[in-house]
N, C-alpha and C positions, 0 to 999 in steps of 0.2 A: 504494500500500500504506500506509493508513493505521495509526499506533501508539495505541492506547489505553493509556489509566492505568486500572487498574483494581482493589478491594480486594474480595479475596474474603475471603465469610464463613464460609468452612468451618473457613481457618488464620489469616484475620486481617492476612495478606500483603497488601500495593500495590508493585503493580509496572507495569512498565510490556509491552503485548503489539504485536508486529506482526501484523497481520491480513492474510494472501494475499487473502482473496478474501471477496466480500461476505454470504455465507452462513456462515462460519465463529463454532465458540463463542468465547466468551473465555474461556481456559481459565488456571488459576493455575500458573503456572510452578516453584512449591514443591511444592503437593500433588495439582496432578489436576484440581480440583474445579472442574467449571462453575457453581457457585454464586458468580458474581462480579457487582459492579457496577460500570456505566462511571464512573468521576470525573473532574469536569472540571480541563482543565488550564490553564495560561496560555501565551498565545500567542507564535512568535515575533517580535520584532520585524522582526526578515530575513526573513519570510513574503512571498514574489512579487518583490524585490529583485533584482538584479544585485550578486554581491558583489563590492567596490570594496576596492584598495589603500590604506590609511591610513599618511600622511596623502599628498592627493590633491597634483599640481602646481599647483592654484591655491589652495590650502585654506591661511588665512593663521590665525593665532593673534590674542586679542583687542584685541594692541596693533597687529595690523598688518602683523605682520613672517611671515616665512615659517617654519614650525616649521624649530628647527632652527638656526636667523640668527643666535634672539636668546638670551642668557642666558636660562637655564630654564624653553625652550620645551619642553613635555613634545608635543606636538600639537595638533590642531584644537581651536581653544578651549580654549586653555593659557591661563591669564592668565600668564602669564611670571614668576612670584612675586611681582605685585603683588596689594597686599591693596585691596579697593573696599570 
């Protein structure tokens, strides 16, 4: 079930629609009106992914140490409050 963005020009509304099934209108969720167009959106990054716990047991910050170890490791790829 794909979600379209879409702005209809009856009311000027972008929203966003779920679509059941592949012959379905896009219809505007404000006024009715299948007078809408698909706009494109941006993707996700976690699109086909396995979502993973952060931060991982081997996942080290940039000085080395294990988030967490060192003084103001915020996580993976914390510089620890050094400035480069």
């Amino acid at each position: 079930m794909p979600i379209y963005e879409i702005a209809c020009r009856a009311c000027g509304c972008q929203a966003e629609v779920l679509v059941l099934t592949a012959d379905q209108d896009l219809v505007c969720p404000t006024c009715g009106s299948r007078e809408t167009d698909k706009l494109m959106s941006a993707t996700s990054t976690l699109t086909g992914r396995e979502a993973t716990a952060l931060p991982g047991p081997k996942d080290t910050t940039c000085c080395g140490s294990a988030p967490g170890q060192a003084a103001g490791c915020a996580g993976p790829g914390s510089c620890c409050g050094k400035t480069f």
